[in-house]
MDAnalysis code that builds the backbone (N, CA, C; Angstrom):
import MDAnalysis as mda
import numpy as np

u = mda.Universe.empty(468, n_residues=156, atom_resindex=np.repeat(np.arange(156), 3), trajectory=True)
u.add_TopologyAttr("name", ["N", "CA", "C"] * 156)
u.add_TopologyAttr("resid", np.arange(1, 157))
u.add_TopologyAttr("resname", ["UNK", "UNK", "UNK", "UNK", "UNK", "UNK", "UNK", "UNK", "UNK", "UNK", "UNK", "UNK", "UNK", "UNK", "UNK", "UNK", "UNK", "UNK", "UNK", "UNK", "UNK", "UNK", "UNK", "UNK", "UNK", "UNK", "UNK", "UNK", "UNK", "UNK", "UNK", "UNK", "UNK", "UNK", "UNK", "UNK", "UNK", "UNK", "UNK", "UNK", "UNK", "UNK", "UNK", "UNK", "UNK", "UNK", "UNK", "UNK", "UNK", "UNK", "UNK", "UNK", "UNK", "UNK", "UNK", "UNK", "UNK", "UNK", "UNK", "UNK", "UNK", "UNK", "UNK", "UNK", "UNK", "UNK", "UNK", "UNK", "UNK", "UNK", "UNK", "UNK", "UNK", "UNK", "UNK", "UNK", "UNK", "UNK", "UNK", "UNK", "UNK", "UNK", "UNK", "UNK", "UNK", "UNK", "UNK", "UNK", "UNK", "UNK", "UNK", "UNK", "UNK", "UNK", "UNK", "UNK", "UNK", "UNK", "UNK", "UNK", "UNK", "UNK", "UNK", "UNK", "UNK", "UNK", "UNK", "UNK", "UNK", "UNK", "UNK", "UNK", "UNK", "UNK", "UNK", "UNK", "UNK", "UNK", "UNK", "UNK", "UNK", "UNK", "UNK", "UNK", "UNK", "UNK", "UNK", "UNK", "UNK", "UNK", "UNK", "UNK", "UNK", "UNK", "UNK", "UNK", "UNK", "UNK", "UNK", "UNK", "UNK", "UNK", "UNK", "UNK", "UNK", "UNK", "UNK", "UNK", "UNK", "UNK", "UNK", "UNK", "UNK", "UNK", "UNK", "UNK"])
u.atoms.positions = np.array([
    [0.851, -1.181, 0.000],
    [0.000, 0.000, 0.000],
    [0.890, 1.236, 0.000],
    [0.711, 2.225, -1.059],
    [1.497, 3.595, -0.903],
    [0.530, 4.872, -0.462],
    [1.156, 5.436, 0.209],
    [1.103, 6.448, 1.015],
    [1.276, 7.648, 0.542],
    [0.977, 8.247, -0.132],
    [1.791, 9.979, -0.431],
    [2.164, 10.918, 1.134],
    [2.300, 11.790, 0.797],
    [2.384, 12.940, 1.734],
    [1.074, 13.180, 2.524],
    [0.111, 13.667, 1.339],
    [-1.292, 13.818, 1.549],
    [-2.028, 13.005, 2.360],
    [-2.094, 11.997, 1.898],
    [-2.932, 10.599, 2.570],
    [-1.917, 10.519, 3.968],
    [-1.021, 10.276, 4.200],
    [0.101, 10.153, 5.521],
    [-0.439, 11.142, 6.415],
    [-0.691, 12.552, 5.951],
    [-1.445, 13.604, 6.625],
    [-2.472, 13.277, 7.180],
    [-3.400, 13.260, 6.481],
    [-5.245, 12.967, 6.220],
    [-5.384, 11.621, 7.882],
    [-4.070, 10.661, 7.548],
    [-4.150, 9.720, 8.513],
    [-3.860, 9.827, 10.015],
    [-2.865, 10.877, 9.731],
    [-2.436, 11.457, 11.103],
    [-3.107, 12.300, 11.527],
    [-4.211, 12.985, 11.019],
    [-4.995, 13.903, 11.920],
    [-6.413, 13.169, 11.993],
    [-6.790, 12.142, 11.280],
    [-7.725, 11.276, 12.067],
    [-7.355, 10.573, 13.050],
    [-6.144, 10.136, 12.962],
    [-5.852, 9.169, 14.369],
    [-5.707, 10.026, 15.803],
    [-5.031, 11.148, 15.243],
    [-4.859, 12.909, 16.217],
    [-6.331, 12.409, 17.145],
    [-7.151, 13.138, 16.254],
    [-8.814, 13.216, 16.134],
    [-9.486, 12.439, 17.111],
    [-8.959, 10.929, 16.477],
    [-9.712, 9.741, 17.006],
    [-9.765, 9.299, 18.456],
    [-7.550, 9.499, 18.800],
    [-7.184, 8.767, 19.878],
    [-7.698, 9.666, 21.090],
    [-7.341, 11.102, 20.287],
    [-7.686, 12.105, 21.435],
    [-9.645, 12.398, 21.926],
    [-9.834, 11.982, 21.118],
    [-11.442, 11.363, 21.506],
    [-11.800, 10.294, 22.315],
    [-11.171, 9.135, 22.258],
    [-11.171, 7.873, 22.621],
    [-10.322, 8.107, 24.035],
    [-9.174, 8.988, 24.201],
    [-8.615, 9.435, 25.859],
    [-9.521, 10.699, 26.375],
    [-10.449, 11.191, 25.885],
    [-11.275, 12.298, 26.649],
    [-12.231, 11.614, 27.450],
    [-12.723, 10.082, 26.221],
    [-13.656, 9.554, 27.243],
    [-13.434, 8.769, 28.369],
    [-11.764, 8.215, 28.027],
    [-11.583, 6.789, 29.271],
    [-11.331, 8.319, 30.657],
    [-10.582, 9.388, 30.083],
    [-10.128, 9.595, 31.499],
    [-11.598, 10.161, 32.086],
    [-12.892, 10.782, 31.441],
    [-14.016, 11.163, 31.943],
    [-14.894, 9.988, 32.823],
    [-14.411, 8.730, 31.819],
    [-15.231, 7.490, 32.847],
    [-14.251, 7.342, 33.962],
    [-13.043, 7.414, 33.972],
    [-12.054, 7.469, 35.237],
    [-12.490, 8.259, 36.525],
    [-12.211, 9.425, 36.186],
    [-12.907, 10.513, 36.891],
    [-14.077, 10.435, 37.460],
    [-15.620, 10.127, 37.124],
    [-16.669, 9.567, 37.163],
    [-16.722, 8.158, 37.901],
    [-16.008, 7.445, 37.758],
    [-16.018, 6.047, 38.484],
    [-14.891, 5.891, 39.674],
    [-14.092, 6.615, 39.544],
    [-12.560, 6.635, 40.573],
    [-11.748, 5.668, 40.148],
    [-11.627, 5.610, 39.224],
    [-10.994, 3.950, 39.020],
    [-9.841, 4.383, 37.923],
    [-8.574, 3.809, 37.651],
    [-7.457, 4.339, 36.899],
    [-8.046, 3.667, 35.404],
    [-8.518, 4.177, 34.508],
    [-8.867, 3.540, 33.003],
    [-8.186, 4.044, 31.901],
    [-6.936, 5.183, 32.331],
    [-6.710, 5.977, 32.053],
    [-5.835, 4.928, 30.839],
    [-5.606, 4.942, 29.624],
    [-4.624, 3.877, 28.463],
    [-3.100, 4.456, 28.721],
    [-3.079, 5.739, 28.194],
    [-1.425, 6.656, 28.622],
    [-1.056, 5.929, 29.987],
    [-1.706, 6.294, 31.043],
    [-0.965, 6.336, 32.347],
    [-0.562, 4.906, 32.566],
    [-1.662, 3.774, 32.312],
    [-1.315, 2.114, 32.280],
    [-0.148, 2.077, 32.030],
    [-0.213, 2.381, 30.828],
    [0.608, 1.896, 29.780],
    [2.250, 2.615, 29.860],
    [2.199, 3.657, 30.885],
    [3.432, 4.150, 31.383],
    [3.837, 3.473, 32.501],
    [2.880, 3.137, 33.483],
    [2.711, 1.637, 35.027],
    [3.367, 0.803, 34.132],
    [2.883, 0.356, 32.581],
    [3.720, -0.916, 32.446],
    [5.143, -1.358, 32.289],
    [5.129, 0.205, 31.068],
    [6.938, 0.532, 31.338],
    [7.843, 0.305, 32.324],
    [7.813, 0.986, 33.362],
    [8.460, 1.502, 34.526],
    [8.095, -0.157, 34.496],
    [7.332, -0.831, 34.701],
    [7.699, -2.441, 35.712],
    [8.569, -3.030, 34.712],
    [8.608, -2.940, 33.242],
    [10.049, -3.499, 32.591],
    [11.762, -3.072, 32.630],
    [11.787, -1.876, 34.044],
    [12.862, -1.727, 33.997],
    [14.097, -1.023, 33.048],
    [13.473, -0.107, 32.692],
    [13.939, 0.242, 31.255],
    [15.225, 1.203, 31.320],
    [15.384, 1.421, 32.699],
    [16.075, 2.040, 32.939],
    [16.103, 3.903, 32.621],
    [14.799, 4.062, 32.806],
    [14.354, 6.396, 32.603],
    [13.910, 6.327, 33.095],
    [13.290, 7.608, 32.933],
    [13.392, 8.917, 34.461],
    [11.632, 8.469, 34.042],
    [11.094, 8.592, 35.029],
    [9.417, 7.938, 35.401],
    [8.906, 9.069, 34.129],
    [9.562, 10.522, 34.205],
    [8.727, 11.594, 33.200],
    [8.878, 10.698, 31.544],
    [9.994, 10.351, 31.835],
    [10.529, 9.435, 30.375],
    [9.163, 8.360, 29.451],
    [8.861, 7.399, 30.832],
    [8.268, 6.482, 30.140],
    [6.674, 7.166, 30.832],
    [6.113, 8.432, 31.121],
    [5.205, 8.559, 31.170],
    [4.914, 9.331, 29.499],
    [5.705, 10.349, 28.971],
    [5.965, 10.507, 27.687],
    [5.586, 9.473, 26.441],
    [6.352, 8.520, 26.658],
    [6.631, 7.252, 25.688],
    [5.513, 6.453, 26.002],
    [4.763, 6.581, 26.992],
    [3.117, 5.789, 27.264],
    [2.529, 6.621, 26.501],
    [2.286, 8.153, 26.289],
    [1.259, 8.899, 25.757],
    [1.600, 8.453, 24.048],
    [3.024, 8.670, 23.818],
    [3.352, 8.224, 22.545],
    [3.381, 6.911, 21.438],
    [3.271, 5.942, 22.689],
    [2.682, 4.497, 22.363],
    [1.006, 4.219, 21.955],
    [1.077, 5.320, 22.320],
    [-1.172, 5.434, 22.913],
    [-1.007, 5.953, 21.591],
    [-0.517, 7.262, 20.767],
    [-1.022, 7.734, 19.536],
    [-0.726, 6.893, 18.326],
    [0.545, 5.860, 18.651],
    [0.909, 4.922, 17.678],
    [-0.030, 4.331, 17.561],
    [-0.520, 3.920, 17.919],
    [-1.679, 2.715, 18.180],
    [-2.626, 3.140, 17.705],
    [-3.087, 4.250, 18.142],
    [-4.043, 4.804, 17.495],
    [-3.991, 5.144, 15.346],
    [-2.893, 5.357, 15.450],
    [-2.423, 5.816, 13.754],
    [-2.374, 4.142, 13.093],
    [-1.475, 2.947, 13.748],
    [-1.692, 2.010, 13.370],
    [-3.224, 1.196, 13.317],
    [-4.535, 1.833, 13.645],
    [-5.162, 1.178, 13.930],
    [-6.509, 2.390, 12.789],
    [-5.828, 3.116, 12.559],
    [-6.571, 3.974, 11.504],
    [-5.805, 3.408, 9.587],
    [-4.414, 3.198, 9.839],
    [-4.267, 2.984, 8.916],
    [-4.767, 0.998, 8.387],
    [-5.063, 0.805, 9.474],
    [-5.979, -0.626, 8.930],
    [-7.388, -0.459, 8.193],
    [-7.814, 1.062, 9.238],
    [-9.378, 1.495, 8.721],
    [-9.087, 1.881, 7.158],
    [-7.798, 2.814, 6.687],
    [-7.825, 3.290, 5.458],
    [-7.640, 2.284, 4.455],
    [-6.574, 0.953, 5.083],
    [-6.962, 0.478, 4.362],
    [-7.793, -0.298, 3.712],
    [-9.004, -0.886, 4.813],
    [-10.401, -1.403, 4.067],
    [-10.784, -0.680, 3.498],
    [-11.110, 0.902, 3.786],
    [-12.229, 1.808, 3.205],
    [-11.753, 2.057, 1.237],
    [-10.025, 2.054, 1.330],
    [-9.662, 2.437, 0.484],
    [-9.648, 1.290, -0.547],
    [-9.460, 0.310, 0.008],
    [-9.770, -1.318, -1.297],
    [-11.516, -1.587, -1.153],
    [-11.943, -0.505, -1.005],
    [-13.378, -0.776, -1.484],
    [-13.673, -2.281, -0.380],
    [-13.311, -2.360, 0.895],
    [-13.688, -3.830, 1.802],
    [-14.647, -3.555, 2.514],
    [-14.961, -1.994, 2.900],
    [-15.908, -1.509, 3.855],
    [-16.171, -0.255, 2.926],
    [-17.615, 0.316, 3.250],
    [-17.753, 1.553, 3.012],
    [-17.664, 2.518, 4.416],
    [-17.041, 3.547, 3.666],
    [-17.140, 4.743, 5.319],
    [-18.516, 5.213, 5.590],
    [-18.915, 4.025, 6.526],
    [-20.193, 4.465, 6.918],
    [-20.627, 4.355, 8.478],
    [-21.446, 4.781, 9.119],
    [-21.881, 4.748, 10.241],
    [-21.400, 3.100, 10.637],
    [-22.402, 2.311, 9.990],
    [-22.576, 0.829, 10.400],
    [-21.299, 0.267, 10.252],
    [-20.072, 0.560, 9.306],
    [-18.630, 0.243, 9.138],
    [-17.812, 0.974, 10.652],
    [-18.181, 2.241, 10.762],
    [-17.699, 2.750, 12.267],
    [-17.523, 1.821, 13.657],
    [-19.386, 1.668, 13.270],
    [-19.557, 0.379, 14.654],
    [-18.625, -0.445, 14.608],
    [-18.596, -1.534, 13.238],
    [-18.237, -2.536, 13.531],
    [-16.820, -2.647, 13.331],
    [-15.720, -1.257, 12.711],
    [-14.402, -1.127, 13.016],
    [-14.226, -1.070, 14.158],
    [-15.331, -0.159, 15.331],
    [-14.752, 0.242, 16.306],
    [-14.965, -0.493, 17.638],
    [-16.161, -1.776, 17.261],
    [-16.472, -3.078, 18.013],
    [-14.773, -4.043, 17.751],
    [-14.517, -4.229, 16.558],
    [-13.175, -5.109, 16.360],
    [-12.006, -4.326, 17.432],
    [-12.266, -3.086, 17.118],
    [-11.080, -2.764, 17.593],
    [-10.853, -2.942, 19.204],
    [-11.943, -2.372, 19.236],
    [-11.891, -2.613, 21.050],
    [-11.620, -4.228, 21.594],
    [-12.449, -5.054, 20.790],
    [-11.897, -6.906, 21.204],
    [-10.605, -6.580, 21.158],
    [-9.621, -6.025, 19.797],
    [-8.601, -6.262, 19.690],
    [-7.376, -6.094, 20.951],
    [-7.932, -4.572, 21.606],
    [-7.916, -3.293, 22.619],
    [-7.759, -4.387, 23.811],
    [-9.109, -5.237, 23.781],
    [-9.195, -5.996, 25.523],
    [-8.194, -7.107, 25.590],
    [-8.332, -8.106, 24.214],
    [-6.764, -8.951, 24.363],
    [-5.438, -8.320, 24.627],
    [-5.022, -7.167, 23.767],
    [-3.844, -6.609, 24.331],
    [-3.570, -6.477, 25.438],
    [-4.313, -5.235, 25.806],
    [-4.457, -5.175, 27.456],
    [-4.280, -6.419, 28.280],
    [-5.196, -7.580, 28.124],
    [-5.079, -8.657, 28.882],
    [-3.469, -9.357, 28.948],
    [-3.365, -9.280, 27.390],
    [-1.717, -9.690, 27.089],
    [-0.191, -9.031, 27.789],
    [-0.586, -7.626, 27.334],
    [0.494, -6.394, 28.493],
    [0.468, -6.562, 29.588],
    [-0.861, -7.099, 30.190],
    [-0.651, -7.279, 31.819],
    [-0.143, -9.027, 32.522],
    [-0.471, -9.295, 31.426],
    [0.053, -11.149, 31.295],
    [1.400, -11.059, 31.746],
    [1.856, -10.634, 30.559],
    [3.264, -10.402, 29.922],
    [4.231, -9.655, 30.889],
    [3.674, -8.549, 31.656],
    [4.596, -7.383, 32.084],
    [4.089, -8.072, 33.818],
    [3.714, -8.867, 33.924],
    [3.479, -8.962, 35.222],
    [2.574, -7.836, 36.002],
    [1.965, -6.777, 35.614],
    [1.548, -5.349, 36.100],
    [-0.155, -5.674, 36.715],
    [-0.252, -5.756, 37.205],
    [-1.711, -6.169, 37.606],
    [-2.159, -4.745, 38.994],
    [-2.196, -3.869, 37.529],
    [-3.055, -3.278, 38.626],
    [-3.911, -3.003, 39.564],
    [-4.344, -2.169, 40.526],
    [-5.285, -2.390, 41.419],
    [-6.747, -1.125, 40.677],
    [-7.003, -2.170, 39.740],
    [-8.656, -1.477, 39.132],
    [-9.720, -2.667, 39.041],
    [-10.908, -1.991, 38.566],
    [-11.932, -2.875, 38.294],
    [-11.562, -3.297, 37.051],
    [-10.996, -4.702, 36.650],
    [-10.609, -4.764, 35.178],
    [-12.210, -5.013, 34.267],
    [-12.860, -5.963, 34.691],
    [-14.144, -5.967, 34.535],
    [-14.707, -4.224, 33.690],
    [-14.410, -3.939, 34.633],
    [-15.201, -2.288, 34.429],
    [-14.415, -1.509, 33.094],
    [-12.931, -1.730, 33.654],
    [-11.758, -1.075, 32.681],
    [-11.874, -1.627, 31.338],
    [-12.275, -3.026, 30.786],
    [-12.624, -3.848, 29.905],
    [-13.952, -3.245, 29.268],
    [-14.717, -3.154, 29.848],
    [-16.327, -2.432, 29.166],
    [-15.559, -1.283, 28.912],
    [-15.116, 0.067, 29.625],
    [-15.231, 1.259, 29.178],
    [-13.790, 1.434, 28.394],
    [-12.947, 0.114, 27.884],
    [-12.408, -0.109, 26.579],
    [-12.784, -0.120, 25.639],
    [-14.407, -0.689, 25.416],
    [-14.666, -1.260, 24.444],
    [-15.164, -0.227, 24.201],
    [-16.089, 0.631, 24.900],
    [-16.775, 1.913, 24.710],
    [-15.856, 2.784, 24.062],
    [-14.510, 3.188, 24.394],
    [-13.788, 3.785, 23.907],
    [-13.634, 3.578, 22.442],
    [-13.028, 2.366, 22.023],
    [-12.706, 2.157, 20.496],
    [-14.112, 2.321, 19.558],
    [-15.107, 2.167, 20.132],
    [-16.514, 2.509, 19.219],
    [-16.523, 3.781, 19.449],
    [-15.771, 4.515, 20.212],
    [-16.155, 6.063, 20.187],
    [-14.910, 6.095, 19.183],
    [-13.957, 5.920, 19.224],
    [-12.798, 5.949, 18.255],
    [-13.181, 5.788, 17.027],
    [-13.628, 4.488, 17.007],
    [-14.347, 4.250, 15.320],
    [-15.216, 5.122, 14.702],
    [-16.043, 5.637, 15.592],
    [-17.092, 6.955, 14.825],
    [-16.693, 7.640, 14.497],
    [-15.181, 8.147, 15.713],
    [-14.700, 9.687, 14.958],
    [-13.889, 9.241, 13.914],
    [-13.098, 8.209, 14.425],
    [-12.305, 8.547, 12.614],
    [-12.770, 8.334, 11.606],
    [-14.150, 7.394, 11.489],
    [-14.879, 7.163, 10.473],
    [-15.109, 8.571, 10.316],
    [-16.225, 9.557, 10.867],
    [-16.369, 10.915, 10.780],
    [-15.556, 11.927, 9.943],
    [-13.981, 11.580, 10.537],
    [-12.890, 12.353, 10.537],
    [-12.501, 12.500, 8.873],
    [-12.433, 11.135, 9.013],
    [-12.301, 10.458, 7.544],
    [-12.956, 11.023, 5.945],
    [-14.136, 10.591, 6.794],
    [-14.994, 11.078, 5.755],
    [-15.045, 12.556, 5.332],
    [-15.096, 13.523, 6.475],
    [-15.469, 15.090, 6.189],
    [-13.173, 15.644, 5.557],
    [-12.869, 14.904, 5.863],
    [-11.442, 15.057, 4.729],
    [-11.084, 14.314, 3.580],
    [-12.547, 13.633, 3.502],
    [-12.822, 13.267, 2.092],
    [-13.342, 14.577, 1.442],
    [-14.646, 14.954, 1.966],
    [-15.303, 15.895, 1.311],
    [-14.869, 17.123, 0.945],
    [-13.633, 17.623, 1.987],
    [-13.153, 18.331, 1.728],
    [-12.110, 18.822, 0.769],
    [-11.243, 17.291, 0.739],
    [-10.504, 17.078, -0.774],
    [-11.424, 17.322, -1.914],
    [-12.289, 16.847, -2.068],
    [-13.327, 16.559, -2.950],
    [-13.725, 18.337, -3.311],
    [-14.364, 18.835, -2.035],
    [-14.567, 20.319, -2.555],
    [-13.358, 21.559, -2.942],
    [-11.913, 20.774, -2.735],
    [-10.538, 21.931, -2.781],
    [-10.081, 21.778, -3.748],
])
Protein backbone atom coordinates (compact mmCIF):
# COMPACT_ATOMS: atom_id res chain seq x y z
CA UNK A 1 0.00 0.00 0.00
CA UNK A 2 1.50 3.60 -0.90
CA UNK A 3 1.10 6.45 1.02
CA UNK A 4 1.79 9.98 -0.43
CA UNK A 5 2.38 12.94 1.73
CA UNK A 6 -1.29 13.82 1.55
CA UNK A 7 -2.93 10.60 2.57
CA UNK A 8 0.10 10.15 5.52
CA UNK A 9 -1.44 13.60 6.62
CA UNK A 10 -5.25 12.97 6.22
CA UNK A 11 -4.15 9.72 8.51
CA UNK A 12 -2.44 11.46 11.10
CA UNK A 13 -4.99 13.90 11.92
CA UNK A 14 -7.73 11.28 12.07
CA UNK A 15 -5.85 9.17 14.37
CA UNK A 16 -4.86 12.91 16.22
CA UNK A 17 -8.81 13.22 16.13
CA UNK A 18 -9.71 9.74 17.01
CA UNK A 19 -7.18 8.77 19.88
CA UNK A 20 -7.69 12.10 21.44
CA UNK A 21 -11.44 11.36 21.51
CA UNK A 22 -11.17 7.87 22.62
CA UNK A 23 -8.61 9.44 25.86
CA UNK A 24 -11.27 12.30 26.65
CA UNK A 25 -13.66 9.55 27.24
CA UNK A 26 -11.58 6.79 29.27
CA UNK A 27 -10.13 9.60 31.50
CA UNK A 28 -14.02 11.16 31.94
CA UNK A 29 -15.23 7.49 32.85
CA UNK A 30 -12.05 7.47 35.24
CA UNK A 31 -12.91 10.51 36.89
CA UNK A 32 -16.67 9.57 37.16
CA UNK A 33 -16.02 6.05 38.48
CA UNK A 34 -12.56 6.63 40.57
CA UNK A 35 -10.99 3.95 39.02
CA UNK A 36 -7.46 4.34 36.90
CA UNK A 37 -8.87 3.54 33.00
CA UNK A 38 -6.71 5.98 32.05
CA UNK A 39 -4.62 3.88 28.46
CA UNK A 40 -1.43 6.66 28.62
CA UNK A 41 -0.96 6.34 32.35
CA UNK A 42 -1.32 2.11 32.28
CA UNK A 43 0.61 1.90 29.78
CA UNK A 44 3.43 4.15 31.38
CA UNK A 45 2.71 1.64 35.03
CA UNK A 46 3.72 -0.92 32.45
CA UNK A 47 6.94 0.53 31.34
CA UNK A 48 8.46 1.50 34.53
CA UNK A 49 7.70 -2.44 35.71
CA UNK A 50 10.05 -3.50 32.59
CA UNK A 51 12.86 -1.73 34.00
CA UNK A 52 13.94 0.24 31.25
CA UNK A 53 16.07 2.04 32.94
CA UNK A 54 14.35 6.40 32.60
CA UNK A 55 13.39 8.92 34.46
CA UNK A 56 9.42 7.94 35.40
CA UNK A 57 8.73 11.59 33.20
CA UNK A 58 10.53 9.44 30.37
CA UNK A 59 8.27 6.48 30.14
CA UNK A 60 5.20 8.56 31.17
CA UNK A 61 5.96 10.51 27.69
CA UNK A 62 6.63 7.25 25.69
CA UNK A 63 3.12 5.79 27.26
CA UNK A 64 1.26 8.90 25.76
CA UNK A 65 3.35 8.22 22.54
CA UNK A 66 2.68 4.50 22.36
CA UNK A 67 -1.17 5.43 22.91
CA UNK A 68 -1.02 7.73 19.54
CA UNK A 69 0.91 4.92 17.68
CA UNK A 70 -1.68 2.72 18.18
CA UNK A 71 -4.04 4.80 17.49
CA UNK A 72 -2.42 5.82 13.75
CA UNK A 73 -1.69 2.01 13.37
CA UNK A 74 -5.16 1.18 13.93
CA UNK A 75 -6.57 3.97 11.50
CA UNK A 76 -4.27 2.98 8.92
CA UNK A 77 -5.98 -0.63 8.93
CA UNK A 78 -9.38 1.50 8.72
CA UNK A 79 -7.83 3.29 5.46
CA UNK A 80 -6.96 0.48 4.36
CA UNK A 81 -10.40 -1.40 4.07
CA UNK A 82 -12.23 1.81 3.20
CA UNK A 83 -9.66 2.44 0.48
CA UNK A 84 -9.77 -1.32 -1.30
CA UNK A 85 -13.38 -0.78 -1.48
CA UNK A 86 -13.69 -3.83 1.80
CA UNK A 87 -15.91 -1.51 3.86
CA UNK A 88 -17.75 1.55 3.01
CA UNK A 89 -17.14 4.74 5.32
CA UNK A 90 -20.19 4.47 6.92
CA UNK A 91 -21.88 4.75 10.24
CA UNK A 92 -22.58 0.83 10.40
CA UNK A 93 -18.63 0.24 9.14
CA UNK A 94 -17.70 2.75 12.27
CA UNK A 95 -19.56 0.38 14.65
CA UNK A 96 -18.24 -2.54 13.53
CA UNK A 97 -14.40 -1.13 13.02
CA UNK A 98 -14.75 0.24 16.31
CA UNK A 99 -16.47 -3.08 18.01
CA UNK A 100 -13.17 -5.11 16.36
CA UNK A 101 -11.08 -2.76 17.59
CA UNK A 102 -11.89 -2.61 21.05
CA UNK A 103 -11.90 -6.91 21.20
CA UNK A 104 -8.60 -6.26 19.69
CA UNK A 105 -7.92 -3.29 22.62
CA UNK A 106 -9.20 -6.00 25.52
CA UNK A 107 -6.76 -8.95 24.36
CA UNK A 108 -3.84 -6.61 24.33
CA UNK A 109 -4.46 -5.18 27.46
CA UNK A 110 -5.08 -8.66 28.88
CA UNK A 111 -1.72 -9.69 27.09
CA UNK A 112 0.49 -6.39 28.49
CA UNK A 113 -0.65 -7.28 31.82
CA UNK A 114 0.05 -11.15 31.29
CA UNK A 115 3.26 -10.40 29.92
CA UNK A 116 4.60 -7.38 32.08
CA UNK A 117 3.48 -8.96 35.22
CA UNK A 118 1.55 -5.35 36.10
CA UNK A 119 -1.71 -6.17 37.61
CA UNK A 120 -3.06 -3.28 38.63
CA UNK A 121 -5.29 -2.39 41.42
CA UNK A 122 -8.66 -1.48 39.13
CA UNK A 123 -11.93 -2.88 38.29
CA UNK A 124 -10.61 -4.76 35.18
CA UNK A 125 -14.14 -5.97 34.54
CA UNK A 126 -15.20 -2.29 34.43
CA UNK A 127 -11.76 -1.08 32.68
CA UNK A 128 -12.62 -3.85 29.90
CA UNK A 129 -16.33 -2.43 29.17
CA UNK A 130 -15.23 1.26 29.18
CA UNK A 131 -12.41 -0.11 26.58
CA UNK A 132 -14.67 -1.26 24.44
CA UNK A 133 -16.77 1.91 24.71
CA UNK A 134 -13.79 3.79 23.91
CA UNK A 135 -12.71 2.16 20.50
CA UNK A 136 -16.51 2.51 19.22
CA UNK A 137 -16.15 6.06 20.19
CA UNK A 138 -12.80 5.95 18.25
CA UNK A 139 -14.35 4.25 15.32
CA UNK A 140 -17.09 6.96 14.83
CA UNK A 141 -14.70 9.69 14.96
CA UNK A 142 -12.31 8.55 12.61
CA UNK A 143 -14.88 7.16 10.47
CA UNK A 144 -16.37 10.92 10.78
CA UNK A 145 -12.89 12.35 10.54
CA UNK A 146 -12.30 10.46 7.54
CA UNK A 147 -14.99 11.08 5.75
CA UNK A 148 -15.47 15.09 6.19
CA UNK A 149 -11.44 15.06 4.73
CA UNK A 150 -12.82 13.27 2.09
CA UNK A 151 -15.30 15.90 1.31
CA UNK A 152 -13.15 18.33 1.73
CA UNK A 153 -10.50 17.08 -0.77
CA UNK A 154 -13.33 16.56 -2.95
CA UNK A 155 -14.57 20.32 -2.56
CA UNK A 156 -10.54 21.93 -2.78
Amino acid sequence: MHIDFYTFLQLLIVSITATSTMTLFSYAVSKNFRELYKEPVLLSLVLSKLKLETAPKTENVLGWILHYIIGFLFVLAYHFLWSHNILPVSILSALLLGSISGIIGILGWMLIFKLSNHKPSIDFKGYYIQLFLAHVIFGLTATAVYALSLTTLILA
